[in-house]
Structure formats: C-alpha cells, structure tokens
ROMI-233403 format. One record per residue: residue number from 0; residue in three letters; chain; x, y, z of N, C-alpha, C, O in turn. Coordinates in Angstrom, 1 decimal, padded with zeros to 4 digits. Layout:
N
NODE   n res chain   n_xx   n_yy   n_zz  ca_xx  ca_yy  ca_zz   c_xx   c_yy   c_zz   o_xx   o_yy   o_zz
NODE NUM ala     A      X      Y      Z      X      Y      Z      X      Y      Z      X      Y      Z
...
//
This chain:
115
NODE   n res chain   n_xx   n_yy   n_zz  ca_xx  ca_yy  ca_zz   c_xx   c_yy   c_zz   o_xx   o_yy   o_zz
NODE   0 unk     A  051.8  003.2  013.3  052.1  002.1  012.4  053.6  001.9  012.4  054.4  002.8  012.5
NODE   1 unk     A  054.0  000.5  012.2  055.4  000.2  012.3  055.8  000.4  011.2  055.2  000.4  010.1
NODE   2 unk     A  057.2  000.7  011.3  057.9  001.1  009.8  058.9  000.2  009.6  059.4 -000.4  010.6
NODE   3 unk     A  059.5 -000.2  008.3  059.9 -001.4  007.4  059.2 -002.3  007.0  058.0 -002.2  007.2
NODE   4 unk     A  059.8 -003.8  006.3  058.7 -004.3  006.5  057.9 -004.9  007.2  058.3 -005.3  008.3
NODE   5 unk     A  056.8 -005.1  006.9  055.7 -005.9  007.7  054.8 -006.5  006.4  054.8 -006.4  005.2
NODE   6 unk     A  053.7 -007.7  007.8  053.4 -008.9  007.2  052.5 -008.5  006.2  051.8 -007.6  006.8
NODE   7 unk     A  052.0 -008.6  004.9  051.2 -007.7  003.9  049.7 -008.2  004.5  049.3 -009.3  004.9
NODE   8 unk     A  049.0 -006.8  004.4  047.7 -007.2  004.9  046.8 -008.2  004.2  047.1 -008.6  003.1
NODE   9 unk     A  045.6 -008.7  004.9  044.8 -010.0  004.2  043.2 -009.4  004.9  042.8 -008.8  005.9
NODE  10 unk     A  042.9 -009.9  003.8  041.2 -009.6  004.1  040.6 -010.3  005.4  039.6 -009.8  005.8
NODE  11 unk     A  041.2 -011.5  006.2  040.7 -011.9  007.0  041.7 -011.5  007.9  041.8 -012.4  008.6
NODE  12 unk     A  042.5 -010.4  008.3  042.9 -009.9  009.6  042.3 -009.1  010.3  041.7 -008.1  010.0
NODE  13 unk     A  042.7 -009.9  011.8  041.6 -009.2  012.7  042.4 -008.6  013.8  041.7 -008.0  014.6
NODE  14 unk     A  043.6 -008.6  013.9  044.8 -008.3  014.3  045.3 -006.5  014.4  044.8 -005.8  013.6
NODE  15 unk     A  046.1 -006.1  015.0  046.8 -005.0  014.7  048.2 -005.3  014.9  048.7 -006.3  015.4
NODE  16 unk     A  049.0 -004.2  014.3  050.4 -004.3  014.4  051.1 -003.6  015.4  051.0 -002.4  015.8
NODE  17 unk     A  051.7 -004.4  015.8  052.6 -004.2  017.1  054.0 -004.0  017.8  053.7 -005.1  018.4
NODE  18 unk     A  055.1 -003.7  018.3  056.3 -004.0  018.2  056.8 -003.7  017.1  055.9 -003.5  016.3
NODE  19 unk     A  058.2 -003.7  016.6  058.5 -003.9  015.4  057.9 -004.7  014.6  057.4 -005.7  015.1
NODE  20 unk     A  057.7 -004.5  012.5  056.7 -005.2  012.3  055.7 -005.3  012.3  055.1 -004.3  012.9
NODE  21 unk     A  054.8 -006.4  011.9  053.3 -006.0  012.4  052.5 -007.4  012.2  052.3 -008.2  011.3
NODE  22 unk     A  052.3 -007.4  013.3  051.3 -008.8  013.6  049.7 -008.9  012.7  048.9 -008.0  012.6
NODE  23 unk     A  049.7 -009.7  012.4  048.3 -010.3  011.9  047.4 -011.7  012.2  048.2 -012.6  012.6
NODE  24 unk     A  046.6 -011.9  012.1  046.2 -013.0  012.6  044.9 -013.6  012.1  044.2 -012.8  012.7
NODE  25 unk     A  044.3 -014.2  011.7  043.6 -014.9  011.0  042.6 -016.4  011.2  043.3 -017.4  011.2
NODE  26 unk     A  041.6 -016.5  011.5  040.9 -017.8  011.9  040.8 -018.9  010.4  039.8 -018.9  009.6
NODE  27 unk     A  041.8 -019.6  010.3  042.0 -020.6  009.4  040.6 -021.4  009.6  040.1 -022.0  008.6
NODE  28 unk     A  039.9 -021.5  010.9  038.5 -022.3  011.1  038.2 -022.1  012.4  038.8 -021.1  012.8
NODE  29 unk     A  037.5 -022.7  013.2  037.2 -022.6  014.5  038.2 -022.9  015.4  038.4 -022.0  016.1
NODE  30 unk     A  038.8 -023.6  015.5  039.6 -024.0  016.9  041.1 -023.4  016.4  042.1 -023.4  017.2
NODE  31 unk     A  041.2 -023.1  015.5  043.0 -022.7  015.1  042.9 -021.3  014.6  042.0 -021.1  013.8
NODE  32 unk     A  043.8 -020.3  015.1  044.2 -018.8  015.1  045.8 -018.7  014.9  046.7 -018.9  015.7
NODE  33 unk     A  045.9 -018.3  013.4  047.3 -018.1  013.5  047.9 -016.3  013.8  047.4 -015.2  013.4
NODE  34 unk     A  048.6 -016.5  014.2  048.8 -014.8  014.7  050.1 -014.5  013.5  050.6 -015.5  013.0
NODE  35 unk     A  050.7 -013.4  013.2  052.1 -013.5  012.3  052.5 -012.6  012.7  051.8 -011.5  012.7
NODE  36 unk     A  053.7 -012.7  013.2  054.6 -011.4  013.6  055.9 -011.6  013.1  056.7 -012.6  013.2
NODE  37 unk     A  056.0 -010.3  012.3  057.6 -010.2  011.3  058.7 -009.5  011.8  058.2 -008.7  012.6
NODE  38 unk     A  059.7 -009.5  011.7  060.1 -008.1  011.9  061.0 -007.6  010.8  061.9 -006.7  011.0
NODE  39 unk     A  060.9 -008.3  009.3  061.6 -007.8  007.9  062.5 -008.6  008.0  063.0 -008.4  006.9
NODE  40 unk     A  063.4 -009.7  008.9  063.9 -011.1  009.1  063.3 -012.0  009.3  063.2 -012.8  008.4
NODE  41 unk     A  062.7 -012.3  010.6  061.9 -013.6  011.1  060.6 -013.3  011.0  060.2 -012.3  011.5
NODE  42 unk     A  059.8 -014.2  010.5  058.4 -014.5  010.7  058.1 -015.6  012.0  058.7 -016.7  012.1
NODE  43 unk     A  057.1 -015.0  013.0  056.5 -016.0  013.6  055.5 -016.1  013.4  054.6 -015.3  013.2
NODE  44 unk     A  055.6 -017.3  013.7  053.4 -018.1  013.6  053.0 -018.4  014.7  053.5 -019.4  015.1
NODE  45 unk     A  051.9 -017.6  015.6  052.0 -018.8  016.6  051.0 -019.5  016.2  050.2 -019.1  015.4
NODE  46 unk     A  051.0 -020.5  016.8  049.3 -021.3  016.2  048.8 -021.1  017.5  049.5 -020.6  018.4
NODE  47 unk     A  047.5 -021.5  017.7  046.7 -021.0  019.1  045.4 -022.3  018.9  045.0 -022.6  017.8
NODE  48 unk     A  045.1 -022.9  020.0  043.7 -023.6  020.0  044.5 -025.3  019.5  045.6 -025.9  019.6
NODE  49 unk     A  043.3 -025.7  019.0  043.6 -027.2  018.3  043.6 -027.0  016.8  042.9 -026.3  016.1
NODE  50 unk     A  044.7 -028.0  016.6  045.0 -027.9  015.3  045.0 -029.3  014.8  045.4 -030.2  015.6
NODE  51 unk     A  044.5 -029.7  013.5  044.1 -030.5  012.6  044.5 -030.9  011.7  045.1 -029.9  011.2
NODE  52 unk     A  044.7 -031.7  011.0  045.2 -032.1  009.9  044.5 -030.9  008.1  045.0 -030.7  007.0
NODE  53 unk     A  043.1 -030.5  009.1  042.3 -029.5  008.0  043.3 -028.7  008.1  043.7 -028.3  007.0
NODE  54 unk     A  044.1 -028.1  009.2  044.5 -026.9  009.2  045.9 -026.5  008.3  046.3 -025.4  008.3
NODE  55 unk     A  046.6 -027.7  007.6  047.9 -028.1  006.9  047.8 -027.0  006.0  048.9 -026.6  005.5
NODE  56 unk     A  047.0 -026.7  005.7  047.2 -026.0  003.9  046.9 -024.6  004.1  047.1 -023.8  003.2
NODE  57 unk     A  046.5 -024.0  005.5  046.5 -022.8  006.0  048.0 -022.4  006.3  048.5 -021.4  005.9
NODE  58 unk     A  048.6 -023.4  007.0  050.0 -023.5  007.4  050.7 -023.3  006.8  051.5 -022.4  007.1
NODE  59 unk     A  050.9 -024.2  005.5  051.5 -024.1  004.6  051.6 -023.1  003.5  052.7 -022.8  002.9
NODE  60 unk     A  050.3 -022.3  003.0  050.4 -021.2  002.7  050.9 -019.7  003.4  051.0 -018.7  002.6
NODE  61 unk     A  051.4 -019.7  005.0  051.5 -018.7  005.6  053.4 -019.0  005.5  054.1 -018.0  005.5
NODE  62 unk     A  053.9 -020.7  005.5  055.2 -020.9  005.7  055.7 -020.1  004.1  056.6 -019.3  003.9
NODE  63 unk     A  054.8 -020.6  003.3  055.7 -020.3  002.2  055.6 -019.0  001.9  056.4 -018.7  001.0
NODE  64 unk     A  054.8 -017.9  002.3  055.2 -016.8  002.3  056.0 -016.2  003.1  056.7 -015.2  002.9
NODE  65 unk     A  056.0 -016.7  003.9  057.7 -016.2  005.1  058.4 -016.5  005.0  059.2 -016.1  005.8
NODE  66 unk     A  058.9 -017.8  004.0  060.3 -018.3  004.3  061.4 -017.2  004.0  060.9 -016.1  004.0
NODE  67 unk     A  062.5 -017.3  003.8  063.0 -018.4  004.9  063.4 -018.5  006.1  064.0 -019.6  006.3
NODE  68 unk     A  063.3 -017.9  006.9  063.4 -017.7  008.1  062.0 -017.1  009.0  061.4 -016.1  009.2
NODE  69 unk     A  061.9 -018.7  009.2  060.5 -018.9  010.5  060.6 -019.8  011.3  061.2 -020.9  011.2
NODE  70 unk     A  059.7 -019.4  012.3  059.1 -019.6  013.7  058.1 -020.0  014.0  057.0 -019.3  014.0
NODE  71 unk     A  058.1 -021.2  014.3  056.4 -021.7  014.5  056.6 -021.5  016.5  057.5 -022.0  017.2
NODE  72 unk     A  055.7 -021.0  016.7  055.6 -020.5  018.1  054.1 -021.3  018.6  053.0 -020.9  018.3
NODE  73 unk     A  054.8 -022.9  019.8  053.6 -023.7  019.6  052.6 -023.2  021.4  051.5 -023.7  021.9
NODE  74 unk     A  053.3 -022.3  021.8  052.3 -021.9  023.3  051.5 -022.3  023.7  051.3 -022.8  024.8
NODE  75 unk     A  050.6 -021.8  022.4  049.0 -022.0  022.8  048.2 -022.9  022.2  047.0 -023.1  022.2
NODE  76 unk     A  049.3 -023.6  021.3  048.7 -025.2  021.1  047.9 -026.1  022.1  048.4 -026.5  023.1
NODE  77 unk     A  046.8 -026.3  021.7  046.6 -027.5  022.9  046.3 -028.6  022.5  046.4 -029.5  023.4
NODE  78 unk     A  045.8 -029.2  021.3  045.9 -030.2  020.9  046.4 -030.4  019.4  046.2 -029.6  018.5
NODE  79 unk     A  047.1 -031.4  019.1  047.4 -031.4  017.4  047.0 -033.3  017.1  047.2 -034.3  017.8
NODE  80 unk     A  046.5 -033.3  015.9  046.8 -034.8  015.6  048.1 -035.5  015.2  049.2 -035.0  015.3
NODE  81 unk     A  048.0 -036.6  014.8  049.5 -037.4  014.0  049.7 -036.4  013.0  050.7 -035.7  013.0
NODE  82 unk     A  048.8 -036.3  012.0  049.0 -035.4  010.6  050.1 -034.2  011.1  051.3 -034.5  010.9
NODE  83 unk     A  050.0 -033.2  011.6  050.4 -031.9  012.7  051.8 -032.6  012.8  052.9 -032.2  012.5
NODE  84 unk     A  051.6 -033.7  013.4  052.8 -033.9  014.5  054.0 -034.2  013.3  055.2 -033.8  013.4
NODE  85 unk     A  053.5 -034.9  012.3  054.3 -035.2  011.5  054.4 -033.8  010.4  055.6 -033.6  010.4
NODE  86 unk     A  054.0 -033.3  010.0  053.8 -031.9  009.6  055.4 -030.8  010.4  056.3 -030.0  010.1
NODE  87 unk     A  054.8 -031.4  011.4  055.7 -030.3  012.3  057.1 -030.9  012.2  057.9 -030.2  011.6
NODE  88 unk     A  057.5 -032.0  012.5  058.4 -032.7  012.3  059.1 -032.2  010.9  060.3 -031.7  011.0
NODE  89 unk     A  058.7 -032.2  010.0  059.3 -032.1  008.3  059.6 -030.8  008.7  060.7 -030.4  008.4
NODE  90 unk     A  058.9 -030.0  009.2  059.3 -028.4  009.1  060.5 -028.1  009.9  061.4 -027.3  009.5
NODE  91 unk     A  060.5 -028.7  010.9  061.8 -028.2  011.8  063.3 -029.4  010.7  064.5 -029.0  010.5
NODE  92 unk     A  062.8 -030.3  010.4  064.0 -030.9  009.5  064.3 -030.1  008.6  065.4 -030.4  008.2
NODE  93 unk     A  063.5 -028.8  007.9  063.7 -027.9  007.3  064.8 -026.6  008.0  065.6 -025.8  007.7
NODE  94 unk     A  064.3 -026.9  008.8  065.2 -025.3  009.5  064.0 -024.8  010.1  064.3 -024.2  011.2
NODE  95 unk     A  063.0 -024.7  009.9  061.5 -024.2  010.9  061.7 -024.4  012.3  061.3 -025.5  012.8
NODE  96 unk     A  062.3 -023.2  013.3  062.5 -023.3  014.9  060.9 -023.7  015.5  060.0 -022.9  015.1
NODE  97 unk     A  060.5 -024.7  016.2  059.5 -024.8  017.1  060.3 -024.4  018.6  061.2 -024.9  019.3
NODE  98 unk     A  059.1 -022.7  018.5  059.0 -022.5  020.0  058.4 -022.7  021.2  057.2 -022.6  021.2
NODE  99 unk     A  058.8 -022.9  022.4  057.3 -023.0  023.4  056.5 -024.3  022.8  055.2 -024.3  022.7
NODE 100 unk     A  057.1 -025.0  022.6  056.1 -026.7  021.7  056.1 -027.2  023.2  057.0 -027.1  024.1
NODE 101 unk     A  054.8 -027.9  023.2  054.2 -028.5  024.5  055.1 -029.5  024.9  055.8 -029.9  023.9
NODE 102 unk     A  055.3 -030.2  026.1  056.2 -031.2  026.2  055.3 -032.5  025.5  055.8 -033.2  024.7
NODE 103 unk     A  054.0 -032.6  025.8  054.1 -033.5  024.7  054.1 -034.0  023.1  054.3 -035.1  022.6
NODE 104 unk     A  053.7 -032.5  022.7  054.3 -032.3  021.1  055.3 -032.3  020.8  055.6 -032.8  019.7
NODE 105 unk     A  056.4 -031.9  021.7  058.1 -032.3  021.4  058.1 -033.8  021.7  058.6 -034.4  020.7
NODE 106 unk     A  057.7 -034.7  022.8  058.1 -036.3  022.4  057.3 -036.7  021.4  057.9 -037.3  020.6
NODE 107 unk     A  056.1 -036.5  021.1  055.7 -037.3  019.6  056.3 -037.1  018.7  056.8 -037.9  018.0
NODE 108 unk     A  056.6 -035.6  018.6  057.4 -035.7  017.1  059.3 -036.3  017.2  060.1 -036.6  016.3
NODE 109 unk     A  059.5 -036.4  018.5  060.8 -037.1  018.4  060.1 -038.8  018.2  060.8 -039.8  017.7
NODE 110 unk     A  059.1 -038.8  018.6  058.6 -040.5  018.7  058.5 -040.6  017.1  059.1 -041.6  016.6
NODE 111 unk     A  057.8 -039.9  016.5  057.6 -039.8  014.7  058.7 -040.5  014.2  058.8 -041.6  013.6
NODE 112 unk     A  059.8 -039.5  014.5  061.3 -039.5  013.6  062.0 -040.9  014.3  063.0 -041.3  013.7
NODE 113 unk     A  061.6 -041.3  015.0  062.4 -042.8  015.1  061.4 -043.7  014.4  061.7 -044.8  014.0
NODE 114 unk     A  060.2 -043.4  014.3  059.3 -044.7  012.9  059.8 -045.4  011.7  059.1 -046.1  011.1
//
C-alpha cells in the first residue's frame, strides 16, 4: 500500500493502488470508467469509453473533490457529445489540464470557445 495521501476509498472501487498514491476507479454507467490517480498534489481522471452529457455530475463530483489541482486525462475517450465538449471547455478555462485529448476533442472545444 502506498504511503501519504491517497484518493479516499468508495464503495464502487474496482481498482487498486499503484505508483505513488493510489488509483481508483469507478463505472459512473456503462460506457464511461473514471480511473483517479493522486499523488497528495495532482489528481488525475482519466475518463475511458464514451462519455455523455449523463456522465456531467459523476465528473463533477470527482473534480470537486480533487481540486485544486487536476488532470483530466482524455486517452481513452472515444466519443463525447456537445454537452462534454462544452463541459470540458469551462474546465480547462478553470485551470483543469486536458491530457492526451483526441485531436478531435481539442478542435471542437477550440470550435465551442469561438461561438
């Protein structure tokens, strides 16, 4: 087990801890898997699968317990709607780094912010 802190456990983790910190991970629904890896500074999220406008308030509860300093890690994103894209947009205007974001999730949400 890693030592400092790490991400507090949740009844739906299916995850172990790994590296510094400790990863957790969670099925918000079918197609979206958030994974969390801390290291007692940065939180990352990656999201994994398709993600939905359902999936906002899963997101949102995992950002505001890591702020302030997070990572949305978009890899294994493969699809997102407008809601997401605009979602994601406001978060990085926050200071929220998007990593590994698909090339076409990086032009919609630059397409968003000129609307």
């Amino acid at each position: 087990m890693p030592t400092g802190r790490h991400a507090p456990q949740s009844q739906l983790a299916i995850s172990c801890a790994c590296g510094r910190g400790a990863a957790l991970a969670f099925v918000a629904s079918v197609t979206l898997k958030i994974e969390i890896a801390s290291d007692g500074e940065t939180a990352t999220l990656r999201l994994c699968g398709q993600i939905d406008q359902d999936h906002l308030h899963a997101i949102e509860t995992e950002l505001r317990r890591y702020r302030p300093r997070l990572v949305f890690d978009l890899a294994e994103a493969t699809l997102v709607d407008r809601a997401v894209v605009q979602f994601l947009a406001a978060r990085a205007g926050e200071g929220v780094e998007l990593v590994n974001c698909p090339r076409y999730i990086r032009e919609w949400i630059t397409k968003e912010r000129d609307l």
